[in-house]
C-alpha positions as CSV (number, residue, x, y, z in Angstrom):
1,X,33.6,-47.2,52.2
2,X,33.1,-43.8,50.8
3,X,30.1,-41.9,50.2
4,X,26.5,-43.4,51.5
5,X,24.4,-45.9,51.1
6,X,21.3,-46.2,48.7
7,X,19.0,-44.0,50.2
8,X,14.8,-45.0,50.1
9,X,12.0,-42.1,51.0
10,X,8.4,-42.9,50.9
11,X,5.9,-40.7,50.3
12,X,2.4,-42.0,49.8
13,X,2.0,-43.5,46.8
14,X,5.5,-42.2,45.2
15,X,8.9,-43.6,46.5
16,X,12.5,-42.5,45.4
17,X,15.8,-44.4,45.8
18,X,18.6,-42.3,45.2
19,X,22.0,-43.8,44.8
20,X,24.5,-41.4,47.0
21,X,28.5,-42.3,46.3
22,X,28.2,-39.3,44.0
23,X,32.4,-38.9,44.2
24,X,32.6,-42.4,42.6
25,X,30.4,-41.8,39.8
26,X,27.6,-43.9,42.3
27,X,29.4,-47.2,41.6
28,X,27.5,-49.8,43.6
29,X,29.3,-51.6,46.3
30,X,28.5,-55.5,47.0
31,X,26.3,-53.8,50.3
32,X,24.7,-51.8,47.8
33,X,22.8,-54.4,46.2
34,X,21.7,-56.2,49.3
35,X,20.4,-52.4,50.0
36,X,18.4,-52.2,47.1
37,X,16.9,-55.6,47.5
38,X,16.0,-54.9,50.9
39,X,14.4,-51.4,49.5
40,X,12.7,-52.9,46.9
41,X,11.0,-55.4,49.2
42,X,9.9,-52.7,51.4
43,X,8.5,-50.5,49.0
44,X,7.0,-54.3,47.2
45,X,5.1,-54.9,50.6
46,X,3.4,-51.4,50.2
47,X,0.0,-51.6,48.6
48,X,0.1,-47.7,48.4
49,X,3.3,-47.3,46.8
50,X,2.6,-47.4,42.8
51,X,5.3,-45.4,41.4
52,X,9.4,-45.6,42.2
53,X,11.8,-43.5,41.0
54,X,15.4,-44.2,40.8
55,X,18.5,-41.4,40.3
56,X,21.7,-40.9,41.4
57,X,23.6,-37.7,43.0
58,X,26.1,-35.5,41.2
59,X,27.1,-36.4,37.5
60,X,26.7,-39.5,37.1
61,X,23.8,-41.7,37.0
62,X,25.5,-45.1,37.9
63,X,29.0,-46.6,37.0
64,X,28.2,-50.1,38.1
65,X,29.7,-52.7,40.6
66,X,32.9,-52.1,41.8
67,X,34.6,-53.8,39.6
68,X,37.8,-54.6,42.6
69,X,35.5,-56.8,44.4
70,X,34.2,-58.5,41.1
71,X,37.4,-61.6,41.8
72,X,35.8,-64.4,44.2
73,X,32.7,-62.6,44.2
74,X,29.7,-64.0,41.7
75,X,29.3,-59.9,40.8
76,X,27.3,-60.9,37.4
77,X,24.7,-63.2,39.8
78,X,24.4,-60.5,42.3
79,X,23.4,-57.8,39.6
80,X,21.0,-60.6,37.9
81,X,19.1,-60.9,41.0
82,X,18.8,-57.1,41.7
83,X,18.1,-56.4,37.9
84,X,15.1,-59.1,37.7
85,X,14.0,-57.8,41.4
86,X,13.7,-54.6,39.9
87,X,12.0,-55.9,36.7
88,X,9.2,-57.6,38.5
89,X,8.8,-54.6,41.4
90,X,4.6,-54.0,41.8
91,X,5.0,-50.3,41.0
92,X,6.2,-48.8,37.3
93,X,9.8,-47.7,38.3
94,X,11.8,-44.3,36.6
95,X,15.1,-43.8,36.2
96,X,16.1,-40.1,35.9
97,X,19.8,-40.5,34.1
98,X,21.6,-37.3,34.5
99,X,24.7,-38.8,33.5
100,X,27.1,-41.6,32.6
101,X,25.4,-45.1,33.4
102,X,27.7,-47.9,33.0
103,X,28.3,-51.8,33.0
104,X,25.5,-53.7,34.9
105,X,23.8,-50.1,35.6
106,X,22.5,-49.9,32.2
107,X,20.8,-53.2,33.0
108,X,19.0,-52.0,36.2
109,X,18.1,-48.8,34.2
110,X,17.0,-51.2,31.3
111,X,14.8,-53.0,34.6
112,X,12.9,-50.0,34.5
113,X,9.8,-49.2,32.9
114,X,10.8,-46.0,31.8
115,X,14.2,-43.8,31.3
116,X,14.7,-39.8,31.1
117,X,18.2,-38.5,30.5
118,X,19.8,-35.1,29.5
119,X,22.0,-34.6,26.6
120,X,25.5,-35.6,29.0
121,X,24.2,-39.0,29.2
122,X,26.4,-41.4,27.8
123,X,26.6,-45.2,28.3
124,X,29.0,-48.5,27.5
125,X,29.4,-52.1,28.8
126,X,32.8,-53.1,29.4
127,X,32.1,-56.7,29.5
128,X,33.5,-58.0,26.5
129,X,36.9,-56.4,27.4
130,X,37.2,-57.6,31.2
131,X,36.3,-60.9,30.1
132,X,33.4,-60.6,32.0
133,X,29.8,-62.7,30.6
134,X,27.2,-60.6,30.4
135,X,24.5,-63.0,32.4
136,X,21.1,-64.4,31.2
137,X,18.8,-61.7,32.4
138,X,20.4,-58.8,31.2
139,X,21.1,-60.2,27.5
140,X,17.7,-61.0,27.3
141,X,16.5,-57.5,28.6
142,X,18.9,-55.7,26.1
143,X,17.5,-57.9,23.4
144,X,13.9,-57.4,24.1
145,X,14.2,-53.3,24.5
146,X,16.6,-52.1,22.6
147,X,16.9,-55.5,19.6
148,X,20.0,-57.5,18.7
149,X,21.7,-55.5,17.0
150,X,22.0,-52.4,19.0
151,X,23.0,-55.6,21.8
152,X,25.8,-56.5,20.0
153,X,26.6,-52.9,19.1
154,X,26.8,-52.5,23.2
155,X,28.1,-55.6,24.4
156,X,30.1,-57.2,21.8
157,X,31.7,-54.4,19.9
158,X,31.8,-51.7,23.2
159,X,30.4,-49.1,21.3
160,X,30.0,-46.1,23.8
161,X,26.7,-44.6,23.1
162,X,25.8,-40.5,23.3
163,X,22.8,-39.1,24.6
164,X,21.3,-38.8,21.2
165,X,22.0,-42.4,20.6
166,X,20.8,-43.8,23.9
167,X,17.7,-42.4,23.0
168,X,17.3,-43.3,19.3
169,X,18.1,-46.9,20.3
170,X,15.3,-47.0,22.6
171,X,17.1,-46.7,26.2
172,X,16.1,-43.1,26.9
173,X,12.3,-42.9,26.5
174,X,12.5,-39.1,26.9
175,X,15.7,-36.9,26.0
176,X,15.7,-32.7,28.2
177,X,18.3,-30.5,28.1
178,X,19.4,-30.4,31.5
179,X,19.4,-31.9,35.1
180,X,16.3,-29.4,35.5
181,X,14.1,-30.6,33.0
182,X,14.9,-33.5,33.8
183,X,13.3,-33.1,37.7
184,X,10.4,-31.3,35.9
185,X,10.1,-34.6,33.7
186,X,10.3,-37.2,36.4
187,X,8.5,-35.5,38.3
188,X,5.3,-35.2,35.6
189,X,5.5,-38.5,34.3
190,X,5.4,-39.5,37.9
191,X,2.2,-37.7,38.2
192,X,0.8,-38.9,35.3
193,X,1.2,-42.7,36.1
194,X,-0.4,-41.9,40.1
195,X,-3.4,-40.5,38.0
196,X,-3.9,-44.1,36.7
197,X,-6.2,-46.5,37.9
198,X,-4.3,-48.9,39.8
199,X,-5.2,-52.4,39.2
200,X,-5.6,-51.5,35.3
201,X,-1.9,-49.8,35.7
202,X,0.2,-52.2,38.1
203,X,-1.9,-55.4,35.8
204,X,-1.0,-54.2,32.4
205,X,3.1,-53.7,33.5
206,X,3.3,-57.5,34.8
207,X,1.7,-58.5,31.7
208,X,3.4,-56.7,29.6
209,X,7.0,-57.5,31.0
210,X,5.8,-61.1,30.4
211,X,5.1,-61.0,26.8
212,X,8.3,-59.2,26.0
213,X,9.8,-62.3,28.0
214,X,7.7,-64.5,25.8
215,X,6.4,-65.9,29.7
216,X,2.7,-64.9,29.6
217,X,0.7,-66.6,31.7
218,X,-2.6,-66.4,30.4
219,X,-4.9,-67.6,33.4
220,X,-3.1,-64.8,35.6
221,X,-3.7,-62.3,32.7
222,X,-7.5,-63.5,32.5
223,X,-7.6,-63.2,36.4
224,X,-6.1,-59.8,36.3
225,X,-8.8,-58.6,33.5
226,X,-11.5,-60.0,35.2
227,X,-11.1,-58.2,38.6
228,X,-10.0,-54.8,36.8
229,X,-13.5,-55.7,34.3
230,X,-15.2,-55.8,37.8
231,X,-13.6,-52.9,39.6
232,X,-15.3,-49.7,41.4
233,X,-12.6,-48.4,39.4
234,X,-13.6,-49.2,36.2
235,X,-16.9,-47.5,36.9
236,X,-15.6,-44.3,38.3
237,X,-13.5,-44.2,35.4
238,X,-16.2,-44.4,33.3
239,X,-18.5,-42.3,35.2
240,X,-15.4,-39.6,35.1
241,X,-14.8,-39.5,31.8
242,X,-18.8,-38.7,30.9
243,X,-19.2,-36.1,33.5
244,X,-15.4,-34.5,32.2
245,X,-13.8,-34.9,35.9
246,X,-11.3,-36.4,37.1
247,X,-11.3,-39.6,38.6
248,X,-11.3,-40.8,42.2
249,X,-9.7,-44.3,41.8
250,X,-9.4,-46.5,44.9
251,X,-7.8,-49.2,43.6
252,X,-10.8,-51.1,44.3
C-alpha cells in the first residue's frame, strides 16, 4: 500500500492528524478509516485535548476512498461513520485545505467546524457519475452548510468548484494565498479557540451541530448552561475582562 498511514500527534491541548499518501493525492484506503476512527477516539478520551487539526501532505488535501476497493465494500457506510465521528468529536476540529479535496473528503472537511484553503483548492463529487448514492449524513451536512442549491450544484450536476467558489458557497471559512498563510492561519485560529473557555466552547459546538441537525436536545442544552452559568470559569472570565487580562480558564 503506498505511502503511510494517517498520522496523530498530541500536544497538550492541540492535536493534528495529517493524512500522508501525499503521491496519491492522500486518497484514503479502507485501513485509513479504521485509523481515523481509532484516532479520533483517542484524542475523544482526552479531556485536555480541545482543538484538532486535520491536513494532508503535498498538493492535495484529500481525494477520497479508493475508489478500486469501493465493489463488495459498503465504501458510502464506511465514510458515513467516519464523517459523523468526526462531526460529533469533543474538540472544534480544522481542516487546513491546501489543495484538491474530493468525493467523500469534502464531507469529512464539511465534518469540520471550520475550513481554510489557498487559492489551488478546488473540489467535486463524482457520485452522480459512478452511480454511487451520496449517503444520509453527508446530504444532510451539505444541505445544512452550504444550502440546496449549491448541493445539487455539487452532487447532482458535478459542478467542479474553484477556490473562489468553495469559499463564496460557504465551504472555505477563510480563503490565503498560499500553503504559508495557510500554516500561519491554522495555526492562529487554533490559538484563538485554546484561548476559549472550555466548557462554554466544547458546549456551544454540540449544541450548535444539533440545531443545524434540527436534533436539539434541550435538557442536555439546559444542563450544559447551567454548569458553564456555575463555572470557576465564568467568574475568571468575568473577573478578566474588568481587570483587562487575560484569562486563566480551567475548564472548571
Amino acid at each position: 500500500m503506498p505511502g503511510l498511514a494517517p498520522l496523530l500527534e498530541l500536544d497538550g491541548a492541540l492535536a493534528r492528524i495529517t493524512l500522508r499518501r501525499a503521491r496519491l493525492a492522500n486518497r484514503l484506503e479502507l485501513g485509513d478509516l479504521q485509523t481515523l476512527r481509532d484516532q479520533l477516539d483517542q484524542i475523544n478520551q482526552r479531556e485536555e485535548v480541545r482543538v484538532l487539526l486535520l491536513a494532508g501532505e503535498g498538493r492535495h488535501f484529500c481525494s477520497g476512498f479508493n475508489i478500486t476497493a469501493v465493489p463488495g465494500v459498503d465504501a458510502a457506510g464506511l465514510f458515513e461513520q467516519l464523517a459523523n465521528a468526526w462531526e460529533a468529536a469533543r474538540p472544534i476540529t480544522i481542516a487546513k485545505i491546501q489543495g484538491g479535496v474530493y468525493g467523500g473528503a469534502t464531507d469529512l472537511a464539511l465534518a469540520c467546524d471550520f475550513r481554510l484553503g489557498v487559492s489551488a483548492c478546488e473540489m467535486f463529487v463524482p457520485a452522480a457519475r459512478l452511480g454511487l448514492h451520496f449517503y444520509q449524513g453527508g446530504l444532510e451536512r451539505y444541505v445544512t452548510r452550504l444550502g440546496v442549491s449549491w448541493a445539487k450544484r455539487i452532487l447532482l450536476a458535478g459542478q467542479t468548484l474553484a477556490a473562489e467558489d468553495m469559499l463564496s458557497s460557504g465551504f472555505l471559512d477563510q480563503l490565503l494565498p498560499d500553503s504559508a498563510a495557510l500554516e500561519l492561519a491554522g495555526d492562529a485560529l487554533a490559538e484563538r479557540l485554546l484561548a476559549m473557555a472550555p466548557l462554554a466552547l466544547l458546549g456551544m459546538k454540540k449544541h450548535l451541530n444539533a440545531f443545524a441537525r434540527g436534533a436539539l436536545d434541550v435538557s442536555a442544552l439546559r444542563s450544559d448552561i447551567a454548569v458553564a452559568s456555575a463555572s470557576q470559569d465564568l467568574a475568571e472570565g468575568v473577573a478578566a475582562w474588568r481587570e483587562k487580562r487575560v484569562p486563566d480558564f480551567t475548564g472548571r
